[in-house]
C-alpha positions in Angstrom: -21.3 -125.5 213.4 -19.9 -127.0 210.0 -23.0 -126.3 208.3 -23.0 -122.6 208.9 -19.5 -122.2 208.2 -19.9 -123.7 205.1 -22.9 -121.5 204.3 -21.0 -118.7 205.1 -18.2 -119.7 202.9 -20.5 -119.8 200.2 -21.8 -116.2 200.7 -18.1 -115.0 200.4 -17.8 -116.4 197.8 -20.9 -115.0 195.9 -20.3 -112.4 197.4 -17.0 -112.0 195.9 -17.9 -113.2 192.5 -21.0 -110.5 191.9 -18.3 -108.1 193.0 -16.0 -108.9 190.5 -19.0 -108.9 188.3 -20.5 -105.4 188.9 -16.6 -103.9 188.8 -16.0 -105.8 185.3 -19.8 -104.1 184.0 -18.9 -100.7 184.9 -16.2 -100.9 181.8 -18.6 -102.1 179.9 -21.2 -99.8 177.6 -25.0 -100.1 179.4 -27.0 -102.5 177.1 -30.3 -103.0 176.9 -31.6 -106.1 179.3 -32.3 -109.9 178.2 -34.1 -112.8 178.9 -30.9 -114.3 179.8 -29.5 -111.7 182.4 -33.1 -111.8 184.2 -32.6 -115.9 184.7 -29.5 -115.4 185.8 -29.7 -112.7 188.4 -33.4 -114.5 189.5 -30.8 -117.9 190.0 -28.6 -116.2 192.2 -31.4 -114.2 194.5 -33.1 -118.3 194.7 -29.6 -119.4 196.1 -28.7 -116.6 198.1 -32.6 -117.0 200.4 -32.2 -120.7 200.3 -28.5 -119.8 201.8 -29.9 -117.9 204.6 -32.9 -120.0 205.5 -30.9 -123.0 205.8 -28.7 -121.0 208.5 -31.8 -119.5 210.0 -32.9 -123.1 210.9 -29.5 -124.6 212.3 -29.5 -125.2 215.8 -27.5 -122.9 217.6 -27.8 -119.9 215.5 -29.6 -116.6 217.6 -32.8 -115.6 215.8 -34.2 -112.0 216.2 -33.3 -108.6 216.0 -30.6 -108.7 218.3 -28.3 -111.6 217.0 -25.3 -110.7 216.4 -22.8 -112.1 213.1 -20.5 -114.6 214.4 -16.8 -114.0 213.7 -16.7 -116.5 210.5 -19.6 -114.7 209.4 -19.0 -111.5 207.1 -20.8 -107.9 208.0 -20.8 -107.8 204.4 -23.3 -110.2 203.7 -26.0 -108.4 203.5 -25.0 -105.7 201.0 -24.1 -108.2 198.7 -27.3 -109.5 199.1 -28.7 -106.0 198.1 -26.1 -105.8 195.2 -27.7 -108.8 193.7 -31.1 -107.6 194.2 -30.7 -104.6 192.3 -28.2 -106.3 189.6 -31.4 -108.3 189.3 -33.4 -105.3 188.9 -31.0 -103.4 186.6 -31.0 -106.7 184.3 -27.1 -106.9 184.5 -25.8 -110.7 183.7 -23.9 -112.2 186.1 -21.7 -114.9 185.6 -22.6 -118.3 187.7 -19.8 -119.2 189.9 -16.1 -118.4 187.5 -15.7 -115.2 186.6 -13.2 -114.1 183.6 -12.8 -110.3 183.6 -11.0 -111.0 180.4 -13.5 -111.5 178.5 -15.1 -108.8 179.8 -12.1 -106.7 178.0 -13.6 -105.4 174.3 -11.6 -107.5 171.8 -8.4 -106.1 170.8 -8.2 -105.3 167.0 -7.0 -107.8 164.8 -3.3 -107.6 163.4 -3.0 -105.6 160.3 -2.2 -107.9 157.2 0.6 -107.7 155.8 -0.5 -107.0 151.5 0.3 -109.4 149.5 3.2 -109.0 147.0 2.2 -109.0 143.8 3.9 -111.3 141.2 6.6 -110.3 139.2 5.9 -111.6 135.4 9.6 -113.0 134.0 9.4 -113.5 130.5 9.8 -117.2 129.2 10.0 -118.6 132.7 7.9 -121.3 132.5 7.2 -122.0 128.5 5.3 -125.1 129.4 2.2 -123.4 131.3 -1.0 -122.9 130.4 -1.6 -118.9 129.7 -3.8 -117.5 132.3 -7.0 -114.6 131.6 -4.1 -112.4 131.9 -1.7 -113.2 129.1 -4.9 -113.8 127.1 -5.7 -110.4 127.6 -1.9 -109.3 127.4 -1.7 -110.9 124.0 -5.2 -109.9 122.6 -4.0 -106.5 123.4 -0.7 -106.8 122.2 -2.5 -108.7 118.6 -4.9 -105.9 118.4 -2.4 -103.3 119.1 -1.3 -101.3 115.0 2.1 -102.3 114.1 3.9 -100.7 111.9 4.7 -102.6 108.4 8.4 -103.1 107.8 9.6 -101.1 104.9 9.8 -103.2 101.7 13.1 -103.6 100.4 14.2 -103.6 96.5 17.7 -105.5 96.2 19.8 -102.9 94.3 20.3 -104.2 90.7 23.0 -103.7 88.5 24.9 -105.1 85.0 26.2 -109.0 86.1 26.2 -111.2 88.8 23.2 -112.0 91.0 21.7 -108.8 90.3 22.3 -108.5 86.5 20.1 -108.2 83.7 18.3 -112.1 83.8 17.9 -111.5 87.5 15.8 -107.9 87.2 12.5 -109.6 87.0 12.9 -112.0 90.1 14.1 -108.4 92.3 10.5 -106.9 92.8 7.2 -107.2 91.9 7.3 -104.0 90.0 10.6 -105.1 87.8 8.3 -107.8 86.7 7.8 -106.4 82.9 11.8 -107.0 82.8 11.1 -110.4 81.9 7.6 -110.8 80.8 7.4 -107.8 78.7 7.0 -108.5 74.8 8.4 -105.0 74.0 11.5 -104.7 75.5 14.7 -102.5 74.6 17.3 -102.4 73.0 16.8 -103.9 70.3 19.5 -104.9 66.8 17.8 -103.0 64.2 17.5 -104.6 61.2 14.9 -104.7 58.0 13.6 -101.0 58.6 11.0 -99.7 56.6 12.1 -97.1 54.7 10.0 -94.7 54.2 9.2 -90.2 54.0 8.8 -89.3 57.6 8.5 -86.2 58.8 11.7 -84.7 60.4 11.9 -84.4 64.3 11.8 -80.5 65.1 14.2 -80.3 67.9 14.0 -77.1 70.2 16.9 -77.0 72.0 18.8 -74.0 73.7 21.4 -73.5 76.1 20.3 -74.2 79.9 21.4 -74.9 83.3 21.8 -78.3 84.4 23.1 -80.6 86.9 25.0 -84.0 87.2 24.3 -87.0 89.8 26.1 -90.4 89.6 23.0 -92.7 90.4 25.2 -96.0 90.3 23.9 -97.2 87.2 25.3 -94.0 84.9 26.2 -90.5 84.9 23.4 -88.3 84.6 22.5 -84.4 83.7 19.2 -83.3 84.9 18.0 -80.5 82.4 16.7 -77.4 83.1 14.7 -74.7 81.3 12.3 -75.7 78.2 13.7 -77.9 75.5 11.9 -80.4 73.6 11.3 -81.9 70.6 7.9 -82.8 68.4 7.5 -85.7 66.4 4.9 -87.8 65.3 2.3 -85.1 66.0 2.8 -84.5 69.6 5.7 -82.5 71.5 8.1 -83.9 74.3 10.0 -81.7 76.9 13.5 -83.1 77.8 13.9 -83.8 81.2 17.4 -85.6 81.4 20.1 -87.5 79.7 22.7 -90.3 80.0 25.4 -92.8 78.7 26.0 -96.3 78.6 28.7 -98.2 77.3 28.8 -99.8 74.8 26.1 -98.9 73.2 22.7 -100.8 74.0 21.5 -100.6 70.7 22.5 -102.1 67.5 22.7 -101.3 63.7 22.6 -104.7 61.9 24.6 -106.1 64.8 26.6 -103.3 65.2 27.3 -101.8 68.6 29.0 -98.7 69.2 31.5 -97.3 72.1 28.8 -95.5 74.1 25.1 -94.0 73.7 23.6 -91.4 74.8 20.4 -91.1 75.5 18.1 -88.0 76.2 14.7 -88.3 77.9 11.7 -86.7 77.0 8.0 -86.8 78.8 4.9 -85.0 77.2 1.7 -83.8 79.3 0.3 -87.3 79.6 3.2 -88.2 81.1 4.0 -90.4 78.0 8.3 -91.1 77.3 10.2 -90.6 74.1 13.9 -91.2 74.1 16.1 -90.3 71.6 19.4 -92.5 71.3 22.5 -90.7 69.8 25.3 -93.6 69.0 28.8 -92.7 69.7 31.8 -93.7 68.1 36.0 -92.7 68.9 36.7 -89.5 67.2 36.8 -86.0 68.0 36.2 -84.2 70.8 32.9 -83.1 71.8 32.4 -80.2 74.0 29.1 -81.3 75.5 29.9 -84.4 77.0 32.6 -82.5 78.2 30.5 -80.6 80.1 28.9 -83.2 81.3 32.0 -84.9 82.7 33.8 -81.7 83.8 30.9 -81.7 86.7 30.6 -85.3 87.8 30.6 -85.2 92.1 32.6 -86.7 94.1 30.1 -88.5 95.7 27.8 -90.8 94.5 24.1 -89.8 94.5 25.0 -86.2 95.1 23.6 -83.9 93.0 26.2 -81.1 91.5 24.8 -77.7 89.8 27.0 -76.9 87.0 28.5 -73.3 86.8 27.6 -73.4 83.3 25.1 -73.9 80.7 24.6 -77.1 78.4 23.6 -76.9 74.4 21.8 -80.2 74.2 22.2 -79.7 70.2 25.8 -80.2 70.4 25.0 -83.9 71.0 22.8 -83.9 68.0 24.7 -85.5 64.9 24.1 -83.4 61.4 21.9 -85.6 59.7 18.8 -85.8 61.6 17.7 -89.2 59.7 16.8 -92.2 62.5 14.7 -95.7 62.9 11.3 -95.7 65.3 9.8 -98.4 67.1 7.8 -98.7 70.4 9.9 -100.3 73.2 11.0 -100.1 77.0 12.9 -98.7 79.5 16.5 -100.6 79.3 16.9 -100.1 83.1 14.3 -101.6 85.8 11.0 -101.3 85.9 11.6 -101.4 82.0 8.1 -100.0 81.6 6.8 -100.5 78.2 5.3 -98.2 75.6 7.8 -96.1 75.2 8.6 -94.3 71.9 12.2 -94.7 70.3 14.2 -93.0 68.4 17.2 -93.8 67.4 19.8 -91.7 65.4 21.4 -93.2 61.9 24.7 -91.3 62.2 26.5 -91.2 65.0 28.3 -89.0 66.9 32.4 -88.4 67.7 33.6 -88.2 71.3 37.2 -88.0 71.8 39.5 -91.2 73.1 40.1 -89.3 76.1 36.5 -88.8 77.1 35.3 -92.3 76.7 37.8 -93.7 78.8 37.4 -91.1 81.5 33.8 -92.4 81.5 34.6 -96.2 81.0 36.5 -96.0 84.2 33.4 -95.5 86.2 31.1 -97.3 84.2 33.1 -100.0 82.0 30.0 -101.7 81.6 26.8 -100.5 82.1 24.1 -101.8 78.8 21.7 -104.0 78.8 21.6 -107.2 76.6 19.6 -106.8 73.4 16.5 -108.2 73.4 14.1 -109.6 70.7 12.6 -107.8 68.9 9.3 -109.8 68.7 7.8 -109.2 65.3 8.2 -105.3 65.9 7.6 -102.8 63.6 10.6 -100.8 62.5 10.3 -97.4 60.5 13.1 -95.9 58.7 14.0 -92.5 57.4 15.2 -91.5 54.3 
């Protein structure tokens, strides 16, 4: 009696098992049978016929057609018998004994990750750490990358202190001549040779001009066509100036102001003419000149009226020549002087008004190095 109850616990059981089973593969998508599944289903049909035999031959038990389930044993055998069978045949794998429908389930998708932040660069937080492929490329770009040169800057040079005369050289390269140069001006002429040279045709008319204050002088930029010719070649005028005192000297003699008046020919080559000025009476072209100084330095100011450029001319038209230099920077060489014998007369009046923006504004004479020095008649 115990051993048929306990076979008949066993068929529940199996019975309850391949239901689970078959319910769980009905979820599941139909897959093509294994080796594995076929084992498995043959296992259980092997224990399900030793299961009955072994109830079949327990005393007690009806055999035939006609014998009836006893209470403890389920109708339902037999259709889980025929379950399994055609599991078998299907090729379905069933588990063996424990049964988790869980894992029946399809997997649930995994958790979306979260993207990772991406790290702020702070500039000179860590000073110490080696530079990853990333600031090597940051700063190979940043080498490679066309910058921009830095404007060059020319300290602005003037009459005394730091930037005076001895320090011109030492401002810019291109000032350099202003202390290497062997043919600088002004000069103190002396020991002229005296000699018949031909008189400078000056070609001078009335014309527009107009004044700037350039913080070195007081300047009139010339209009219209005057010029002079001398030595063979002719020279348009293209502005004049003053200092005070006079940069040049006479036998060591300076004068109360200069002025001189610039000329360039078609090569681009200078000539200056100097006209000495000494205290006397007024004279109406510098007058001019002053009557139209701006009020602001390095404006420009176009003058209402017209300038005679031979008012500044002295009678006698005798002078001294030599080759010499700019006297303000770059104090380019190779420039052709001349200088007038007699000077001219500019009223009291005028030189002061002119003293009290420039008081001092000439350049040291310089040597005159062997030079040679022509004189007129």
């Amino acid at each position: 009696m115990l051993y048929n109850a306990r076979g008949t616990a066993i068929c529940l059981i199996l019975g309850l098992v391949y239901a689970l089973a078959a319910t769980a593969e009905e979820h599941k998508a139909p897959a093509a049978p294994s080796t594995a599944a076929k084992a498995a289903a043959a296992e259980i049909k092997a224990k399900l016929d030793a299961a009955a035999a072994a109830k079949a031959s327990a005393p007690g038990v009806a055999k035939g057609a006609d014998a009836k389930p006893t209470p403890l044993e389920p109708a339902a055998k037999p259709a889980a018998a025929e379950t399994a069978k055609s599991a078998a045949a299907s090729g379905k794998a069933t588990p063996a004994l424990v049964f988790d429908t869980k894992k029946m389930e399809p997997p649930a998708p995994p958790p979306a990750r979260a993207k990772p932040h991406k790290p702020v660069h702070v500039a000179l937080a860590n000073t110490n750490a080696a530079p990853t492929k990333a600031d090597a490329h940051g700063a190979a770009a940043a080498a490679t990358t066309p910058v921009a040169p830095a404007p060059a800057h020319t300290l602005h040079w003037s009459y005394e202190g730091e930037t005076g005369p001895h320090a011109w050289a030492k401002l810019a390269p291109e000032y350099a001549k202003c202390g290497s140069g062997e043919r600088q001006s002004p000069i103190d002429i002396r020991d002229g040779m005296k000699l018949d040279l031909e008189p400078i045709a000056f070609e001078y008319r009335p014309s527009s001009f107009k004044v700037v204050d350039n913080g070195h002088t007081i300047q009139a930029n010339v209009g219209g066509w005057n010029s002079m010719r001398v030595m063979g070649r002719r020279f348009k005028l293209v502005q004049l100036h003053f200092h005070t005192p006079s940069e040049e000297a006479i036998d060591g003699k300076q004068f109360d102001m200069v002025v001189h008046l610039v000329h360039k020919d078609s090569e681009g080559r200078l000539a200056v003419v100097a006209v000495l000025v000494d205290k006397g009476a007024r004279q109406p072209a510098i007058q001019s000149v002053l009557n139209n100084i701006p009020l602001e330095r390095g404006e420009e100011v176009a003058a209402a009226v017209n300038i005679d450029v031979n008012q500044m001319l002295p009678d006698s038209r005798r002078y001294y020549t030599y080759m010499g230099s700019l006297t303000t920077p770059p104090c380019t060489e190779d420039v052709l002087w001349v200088v007038m014998k007699v000077p001219l007369q500019a009223s009291a009046e005028q030189l002061h008004l002119f003293s009290r923006l420039y008081p001092m504004n000439a350049r040291p004479i310089q040597a005159s190095s062997g030079r040679m020095i022509k004189e007129s008649n």
